[in-house]
ZADO-1210 file (C-alpha; in nm, 4 decimals, padded with zeros to 6 digits):
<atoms>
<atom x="14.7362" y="17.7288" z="11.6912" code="UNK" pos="1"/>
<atom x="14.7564" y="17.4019" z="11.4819" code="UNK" pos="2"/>
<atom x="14.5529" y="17.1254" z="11.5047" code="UNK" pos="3"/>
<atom x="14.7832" y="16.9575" z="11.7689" code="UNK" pos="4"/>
<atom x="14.7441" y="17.2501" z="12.0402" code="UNK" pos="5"/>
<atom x="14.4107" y="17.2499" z="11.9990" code="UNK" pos="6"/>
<atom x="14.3305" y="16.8517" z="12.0998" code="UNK" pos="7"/>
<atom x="14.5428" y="16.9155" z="12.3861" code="UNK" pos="8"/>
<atom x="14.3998" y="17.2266" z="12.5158" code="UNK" pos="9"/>
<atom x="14.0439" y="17.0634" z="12.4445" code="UNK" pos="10"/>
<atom x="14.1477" y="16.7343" z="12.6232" code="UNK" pos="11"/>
<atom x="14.2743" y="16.9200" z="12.9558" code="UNK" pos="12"/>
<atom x="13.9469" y="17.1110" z="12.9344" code="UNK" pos="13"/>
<atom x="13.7727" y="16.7952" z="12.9750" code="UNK" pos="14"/>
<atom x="13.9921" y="16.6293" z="13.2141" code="UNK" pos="15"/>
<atom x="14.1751" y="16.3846" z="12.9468" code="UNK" pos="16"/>
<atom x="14.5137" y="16.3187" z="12.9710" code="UNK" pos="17"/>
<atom x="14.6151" y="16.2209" z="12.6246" code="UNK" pos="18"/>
<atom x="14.9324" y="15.9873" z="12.6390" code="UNK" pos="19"/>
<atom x="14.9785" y="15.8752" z="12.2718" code="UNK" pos="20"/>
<atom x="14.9705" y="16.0255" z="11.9843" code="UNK" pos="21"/>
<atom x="14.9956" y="15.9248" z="11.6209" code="UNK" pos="22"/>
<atom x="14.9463" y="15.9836" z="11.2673" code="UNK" pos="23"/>
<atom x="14.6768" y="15.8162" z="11.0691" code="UNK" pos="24"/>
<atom x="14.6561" y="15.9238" z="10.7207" code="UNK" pos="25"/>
<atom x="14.6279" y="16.2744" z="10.7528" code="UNK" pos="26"/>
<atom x="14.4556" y="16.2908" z="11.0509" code="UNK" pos="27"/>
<atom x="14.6384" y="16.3015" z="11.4350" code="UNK" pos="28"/>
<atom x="14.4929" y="16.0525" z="11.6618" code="UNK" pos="29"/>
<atom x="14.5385" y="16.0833" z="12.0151" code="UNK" pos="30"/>
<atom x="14.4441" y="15.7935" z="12.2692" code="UNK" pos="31"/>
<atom x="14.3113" y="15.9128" z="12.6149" code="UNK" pos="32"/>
<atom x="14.2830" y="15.6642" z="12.9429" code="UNK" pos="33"/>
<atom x="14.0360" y="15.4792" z="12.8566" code="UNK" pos="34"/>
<atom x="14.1982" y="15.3527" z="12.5797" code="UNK" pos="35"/>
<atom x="14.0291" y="15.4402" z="12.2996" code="UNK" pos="36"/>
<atom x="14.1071" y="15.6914" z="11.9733" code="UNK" pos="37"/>
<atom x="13.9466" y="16.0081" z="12.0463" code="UNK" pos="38"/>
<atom x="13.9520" y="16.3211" z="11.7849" code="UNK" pos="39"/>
<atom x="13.6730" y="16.5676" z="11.8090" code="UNK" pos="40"/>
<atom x="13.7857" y="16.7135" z="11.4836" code="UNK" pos="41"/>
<atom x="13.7351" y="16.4149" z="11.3205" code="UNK" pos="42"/>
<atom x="13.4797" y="16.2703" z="11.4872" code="UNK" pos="43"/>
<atom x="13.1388" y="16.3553" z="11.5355" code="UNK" pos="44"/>
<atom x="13.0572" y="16.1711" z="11.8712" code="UNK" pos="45"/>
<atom x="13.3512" y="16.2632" z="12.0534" code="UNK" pos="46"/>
<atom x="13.2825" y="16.6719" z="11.9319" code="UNK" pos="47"/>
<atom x="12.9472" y="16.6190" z="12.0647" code="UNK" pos="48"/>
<atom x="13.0327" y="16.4415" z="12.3750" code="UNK" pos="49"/>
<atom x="13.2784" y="16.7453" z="12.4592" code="UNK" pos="50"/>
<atom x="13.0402" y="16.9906" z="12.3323" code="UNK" pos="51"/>
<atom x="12.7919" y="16.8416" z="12.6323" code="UNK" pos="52"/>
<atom x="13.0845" y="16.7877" z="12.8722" code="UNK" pos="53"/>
<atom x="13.1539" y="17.1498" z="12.9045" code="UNK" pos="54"/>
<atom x="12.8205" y="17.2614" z="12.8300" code="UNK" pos="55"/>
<atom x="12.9319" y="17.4676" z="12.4665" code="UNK" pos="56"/>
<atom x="12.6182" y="17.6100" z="12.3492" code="UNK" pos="57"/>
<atom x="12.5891" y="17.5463" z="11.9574" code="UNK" pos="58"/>
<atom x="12.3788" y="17.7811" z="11.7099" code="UNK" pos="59"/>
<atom x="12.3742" y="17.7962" z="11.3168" code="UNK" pos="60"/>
<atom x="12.3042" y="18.1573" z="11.2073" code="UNK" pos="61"/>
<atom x="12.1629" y="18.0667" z="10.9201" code="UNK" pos="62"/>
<atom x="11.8714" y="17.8767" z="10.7724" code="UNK" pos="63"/>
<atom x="11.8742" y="17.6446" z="10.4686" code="UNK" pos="64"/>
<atom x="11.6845" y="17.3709" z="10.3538" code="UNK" pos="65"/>
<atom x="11.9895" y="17.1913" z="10.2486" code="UNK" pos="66"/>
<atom x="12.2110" y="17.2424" z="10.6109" code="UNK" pos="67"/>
<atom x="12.4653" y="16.9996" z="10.4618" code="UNK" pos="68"/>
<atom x="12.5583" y="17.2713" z="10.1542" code="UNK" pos="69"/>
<atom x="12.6439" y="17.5203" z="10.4280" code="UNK" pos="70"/>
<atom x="12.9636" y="17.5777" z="10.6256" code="UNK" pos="71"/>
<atom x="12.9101" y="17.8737" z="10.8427" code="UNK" pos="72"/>
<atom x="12.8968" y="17.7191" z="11.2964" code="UNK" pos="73"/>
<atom x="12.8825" y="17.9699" z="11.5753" code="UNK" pos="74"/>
<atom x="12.9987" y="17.7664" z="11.9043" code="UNK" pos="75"/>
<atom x="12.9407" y="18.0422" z="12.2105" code="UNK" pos="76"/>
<atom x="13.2013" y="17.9154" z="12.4668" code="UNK" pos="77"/>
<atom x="13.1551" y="18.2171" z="12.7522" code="UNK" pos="78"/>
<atom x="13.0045" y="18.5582" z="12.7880" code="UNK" pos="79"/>
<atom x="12.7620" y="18.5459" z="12.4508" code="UNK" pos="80"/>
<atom x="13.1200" y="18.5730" z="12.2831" code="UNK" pos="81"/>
<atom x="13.1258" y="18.3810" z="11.9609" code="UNK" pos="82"/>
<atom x="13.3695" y="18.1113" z="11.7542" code="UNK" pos="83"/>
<atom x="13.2670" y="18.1534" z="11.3384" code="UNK" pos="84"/>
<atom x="13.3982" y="17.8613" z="11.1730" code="UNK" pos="85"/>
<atom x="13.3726" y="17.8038" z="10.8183" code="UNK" pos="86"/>
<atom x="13.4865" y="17.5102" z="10.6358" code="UNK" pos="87"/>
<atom x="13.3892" y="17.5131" z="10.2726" code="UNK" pos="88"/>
<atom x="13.0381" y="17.3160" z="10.2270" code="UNK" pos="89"/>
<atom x="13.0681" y="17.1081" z="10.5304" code="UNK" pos="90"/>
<atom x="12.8603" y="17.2123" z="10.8136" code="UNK" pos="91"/>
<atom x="12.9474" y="16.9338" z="11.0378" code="UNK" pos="92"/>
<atom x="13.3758" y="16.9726" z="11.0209" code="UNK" pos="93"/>
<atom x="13.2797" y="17.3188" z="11.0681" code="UNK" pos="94"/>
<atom x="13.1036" y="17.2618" z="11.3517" code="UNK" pos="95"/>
<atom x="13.3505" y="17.0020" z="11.4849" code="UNK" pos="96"/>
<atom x="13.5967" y="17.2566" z="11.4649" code="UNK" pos="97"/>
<atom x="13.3980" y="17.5221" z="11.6346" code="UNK" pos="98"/>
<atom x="13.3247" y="17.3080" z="11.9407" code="UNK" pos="99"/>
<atom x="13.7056" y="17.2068" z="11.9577" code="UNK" pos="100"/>
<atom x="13.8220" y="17.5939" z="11.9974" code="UNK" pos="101"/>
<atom x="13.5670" y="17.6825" z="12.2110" code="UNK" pos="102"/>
<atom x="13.7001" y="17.3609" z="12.4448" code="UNK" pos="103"/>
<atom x="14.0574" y="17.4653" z="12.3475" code="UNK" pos="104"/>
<atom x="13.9500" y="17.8194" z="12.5022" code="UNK" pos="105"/>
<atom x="13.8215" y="17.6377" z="12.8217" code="UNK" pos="106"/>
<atom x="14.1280" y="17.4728" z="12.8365" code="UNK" pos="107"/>
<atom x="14.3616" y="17.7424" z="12.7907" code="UNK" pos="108"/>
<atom x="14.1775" y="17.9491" z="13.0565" code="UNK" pos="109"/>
<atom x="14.2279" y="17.6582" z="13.3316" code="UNK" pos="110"/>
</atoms>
């Protein structure tokens, strides 16, 4: 599933209806009602405000002193049944990603 399917199937999960899209760079934006850019891959508040819209439980299974050297998110999205993302030595795209196909799971299931 590229990065596309997954905004949309996150969006629907939380009642957006994304009606323009775009490029920026490298990064898709899409713009839901309210007018504004929104991205939860991209962007921290809007992958936390969807992790709390549908209630995504978050853990890190691991423990460093140093959490932004680490990539490894667990996002539980339903029946204790875990999303491992790892991105390299960033903990927060890695969670932002986790939280986005736990929401694209949501969405899917709707």
């Amino acid at each position: 599933m590229d990065d596309r399917e997954l905004l949309e199937l996150a969006a629907k999960a939380a009642g957006y209806d994304l009606h323009i899209w775009g490029r920026t760079g490298a990064e898709d934006v899409a713009i839901i009602p309210s007018g504004r850019r929104w991205n939860p891959l991209t962007d921290d508040g809007d992958a936390m405000r969807l992790a709390v819209k549908l209630h995504i439980p978050i853990s890190f299974p691991f423990k460093s002193d140093d959490l932004q050297t680490r990539g490894n998110t667990v996002v539980t999205w339903s029946e204790n049944e875990p999303h491992e993302e790892e991105e390299g030595d960033n903990c927060f795209a890695a969670a932002r990603r986790a939280i986005v196909r736990a929401a694209a799971e949501i969405g899917r299931a709707m």
